[in-house]
C-alpha positions in Angstrom: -21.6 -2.2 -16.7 -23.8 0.2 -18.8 -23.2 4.0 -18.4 -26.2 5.8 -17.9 -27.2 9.3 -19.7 -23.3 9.6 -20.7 -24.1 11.9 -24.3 -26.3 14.0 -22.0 -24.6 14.6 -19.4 -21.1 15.5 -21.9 -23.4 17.7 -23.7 -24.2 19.7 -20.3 -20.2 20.4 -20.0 -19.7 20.7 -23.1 -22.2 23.4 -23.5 -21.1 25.5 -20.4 -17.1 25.4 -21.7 -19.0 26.7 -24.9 -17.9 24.5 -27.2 -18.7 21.2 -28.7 -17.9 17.5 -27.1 -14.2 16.6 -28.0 -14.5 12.7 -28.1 -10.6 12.6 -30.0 -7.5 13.8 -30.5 -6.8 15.0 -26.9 -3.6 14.6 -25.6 -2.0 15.2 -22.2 -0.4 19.0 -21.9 3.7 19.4 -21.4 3.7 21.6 -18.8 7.0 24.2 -19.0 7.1 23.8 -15.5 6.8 20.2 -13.5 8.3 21.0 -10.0 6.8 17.3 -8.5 9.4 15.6 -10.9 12.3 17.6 -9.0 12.1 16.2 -5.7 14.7 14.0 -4.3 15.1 13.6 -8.3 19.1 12.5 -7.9 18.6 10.7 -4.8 20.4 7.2 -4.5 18.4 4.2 -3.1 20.4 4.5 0.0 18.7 8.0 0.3 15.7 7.3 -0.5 15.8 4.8 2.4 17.1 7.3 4.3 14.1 10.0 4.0 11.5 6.7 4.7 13.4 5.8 7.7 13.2 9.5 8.9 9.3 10.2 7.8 8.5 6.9 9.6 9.5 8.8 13.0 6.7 11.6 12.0 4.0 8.9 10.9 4.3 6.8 14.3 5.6 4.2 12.3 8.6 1.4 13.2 10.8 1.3 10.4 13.1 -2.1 10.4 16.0 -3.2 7.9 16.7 -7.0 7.0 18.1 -8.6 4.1 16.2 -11.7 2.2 17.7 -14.4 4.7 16.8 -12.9 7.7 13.3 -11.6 7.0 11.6 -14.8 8.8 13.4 -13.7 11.9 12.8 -10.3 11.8 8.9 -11.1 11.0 8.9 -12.9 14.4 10.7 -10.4 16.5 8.3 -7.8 14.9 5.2 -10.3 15.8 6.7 -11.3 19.3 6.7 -7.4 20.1 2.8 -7.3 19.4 2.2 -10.1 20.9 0.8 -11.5 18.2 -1.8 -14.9 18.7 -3.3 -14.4 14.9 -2.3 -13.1 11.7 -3.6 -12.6 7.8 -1.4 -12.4 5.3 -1.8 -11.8 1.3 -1.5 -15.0 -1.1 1.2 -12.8 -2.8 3.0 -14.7 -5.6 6.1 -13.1 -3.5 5.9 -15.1 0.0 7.6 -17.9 -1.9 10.4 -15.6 -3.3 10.9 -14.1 0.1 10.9 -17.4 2.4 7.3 -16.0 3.9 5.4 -19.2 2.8 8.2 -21.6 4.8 7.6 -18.8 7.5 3.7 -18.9 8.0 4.1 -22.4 7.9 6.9 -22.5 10.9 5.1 -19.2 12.7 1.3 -21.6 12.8 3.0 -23.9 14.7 2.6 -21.2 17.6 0.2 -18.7 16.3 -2.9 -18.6 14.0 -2.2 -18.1 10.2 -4.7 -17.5 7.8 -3.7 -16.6 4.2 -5.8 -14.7 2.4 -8.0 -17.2 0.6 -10.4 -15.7 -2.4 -12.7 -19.1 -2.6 -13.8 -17.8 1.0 -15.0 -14.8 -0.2 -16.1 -12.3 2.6 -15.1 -14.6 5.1 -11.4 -13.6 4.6 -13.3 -10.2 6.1 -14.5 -11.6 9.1 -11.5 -13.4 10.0 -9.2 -9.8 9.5 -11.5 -8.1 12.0 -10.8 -10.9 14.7 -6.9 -11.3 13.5 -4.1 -9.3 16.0 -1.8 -8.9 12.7 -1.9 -8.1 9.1 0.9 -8.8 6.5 1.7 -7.8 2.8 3.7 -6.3 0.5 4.1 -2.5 -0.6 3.9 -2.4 -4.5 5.2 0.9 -4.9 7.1 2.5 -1.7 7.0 6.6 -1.3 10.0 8.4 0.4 8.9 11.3 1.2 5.4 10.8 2.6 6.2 7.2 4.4 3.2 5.9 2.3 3.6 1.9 1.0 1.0 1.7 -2.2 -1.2 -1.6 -2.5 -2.5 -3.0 -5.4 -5.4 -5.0 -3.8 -7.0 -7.9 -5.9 -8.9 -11.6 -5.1 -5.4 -12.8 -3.3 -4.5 -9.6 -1.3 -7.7 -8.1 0.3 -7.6 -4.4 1.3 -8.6 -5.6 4.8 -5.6 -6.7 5.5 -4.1 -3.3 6.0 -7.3 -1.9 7.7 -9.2 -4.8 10.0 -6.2 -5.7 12.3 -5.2 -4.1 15.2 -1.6 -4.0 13.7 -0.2 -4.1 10.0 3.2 -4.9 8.9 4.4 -3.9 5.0 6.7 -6.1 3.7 8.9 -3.4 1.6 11.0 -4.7 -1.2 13.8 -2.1 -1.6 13.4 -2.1 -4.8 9.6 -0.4 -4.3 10.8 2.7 -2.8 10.5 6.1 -5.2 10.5 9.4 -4.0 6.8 10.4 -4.0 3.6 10.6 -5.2 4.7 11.3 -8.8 6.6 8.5 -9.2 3.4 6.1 -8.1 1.0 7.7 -10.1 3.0 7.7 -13.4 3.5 3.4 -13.0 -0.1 3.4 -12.5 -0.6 5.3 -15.5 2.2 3.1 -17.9 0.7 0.0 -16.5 -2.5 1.0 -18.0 -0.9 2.2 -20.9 0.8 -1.3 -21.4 -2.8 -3.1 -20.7 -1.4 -4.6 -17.8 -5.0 -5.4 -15.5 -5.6 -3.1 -13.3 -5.7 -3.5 -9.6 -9.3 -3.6 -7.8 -8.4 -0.9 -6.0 -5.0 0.9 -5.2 -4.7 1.4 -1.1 -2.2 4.3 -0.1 -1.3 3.7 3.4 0.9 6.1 5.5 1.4 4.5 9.1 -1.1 3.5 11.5 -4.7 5.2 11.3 -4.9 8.5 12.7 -7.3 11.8 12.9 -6.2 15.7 13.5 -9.9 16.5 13.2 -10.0 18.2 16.9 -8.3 21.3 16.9 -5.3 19.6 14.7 -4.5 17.2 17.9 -3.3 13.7 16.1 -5.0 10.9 17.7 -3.6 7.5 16.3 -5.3 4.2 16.0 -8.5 5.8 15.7 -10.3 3.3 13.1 -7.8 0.8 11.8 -4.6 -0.8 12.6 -2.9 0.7 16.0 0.8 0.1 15.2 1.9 -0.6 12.2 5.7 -2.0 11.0 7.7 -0.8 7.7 10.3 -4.0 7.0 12.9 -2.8 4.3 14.1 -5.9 2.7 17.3 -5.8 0.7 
């Protein structure tokens, strides 16, 4: 993609910071201070989990607990309580580590399963508007905000979190960091390492909501209406 008027539009900055362009040797400040990097800094997993479970009460989200061998049952208790006749789910390299692929395929004997499919381009779209349930995995999990962070690409389409009337986050324990801070900085090394970069990253915190009236929370006001935090051990 070609970067229009670039040199010109540096030279603008440049010349109202009074000082020439600086194309090199720039390098990231050490702050003497970093407060973000105290927070819940000597927590254990267990209370990490903890602060999630808690936040997940403020975010009017459910927050479940299962281990590996039971996630397939817990999935369908969670999709029995929304009465679930439809759901998406990512093509996620994981489903098979997790049981989910032996799942979908026992769960479409009763409802209807569509895995994300990138050969059907915007279709996949269509079919998440019309679909009761949407299912992936959180990439990076934050504690203290009850956010799940998803690396969206051609087998895990960001509608999957946003078209359905409910979304459930398939949370390996392992995901879970304390905040923000954490997220951001694996972003950053990824980049560093010249791993490829997601198509987008999607920070979702519970089901949508607004405060826009007079700070009044109104949830499920444009995307999912309930949404399902499973903590997988």
């Amino acid at each position: 993609m070609a970067i229009q008027n670039r040199d010109s539009f540096l030279n603008n900055l440049a010349a109202n910071l009074g000082r020439p362009q600086r194309r090199e040797g720039v390098s990231r400040p050490e702050y003497s201070v970093q407060p973000q990097h105290e927070v819940f800094k000597d927590y254990s997993a267990e209370e990490l989990i903890g602060v999630l479970k808690e936040h997940c009460k403020v975010i009017h989200t459910d927050f479940v607990r299962t281990d590996k061998s039971d996630l397939q049952a817990t999935l369908k208790r969670v999709l029995d309580g929304y009465e679930a006749a439809s759901i998406i789910a990512s093509n996620d390299k994981r489903n098979q580590e997790y049981g989910l692929d032996k799942a979908y395929e026992e769960f479409s004997k009763e409802v209807d399963v569509h895995i994300w499919d990138a050969s059907l381009g915007k279709e996949n779209q269509v079919i998440a508007e019309r679909t009761d349930v949407g299912i992936s995995f959180s990439d990076i999990t934050l504690a203290e905000s009850g956010t799940v962070a998803l690396m969206t690409n051609k087998d895990n389409g960001r509608s999957i979190s946003l078209m359905p009337k409910c979304y459930v986050a398939i949370i390996p324990k392992e995901t879970i960091v304390p905040r923000m801070t954490q997220a951001a900085g694996k972003i950053h090394q990824d980049n560093e390492k010249g791993i490829a970069p997601p198509s987008s990253v999607c920070f979702v915190t519970g089901p949508s909501n607004s405060a826009d009236i007079e700070m009044n929370l109104i949830v499920g006001v444009h995307g999912p209406v309930k949404v399902t935090y499973i903590v997988v051990d």
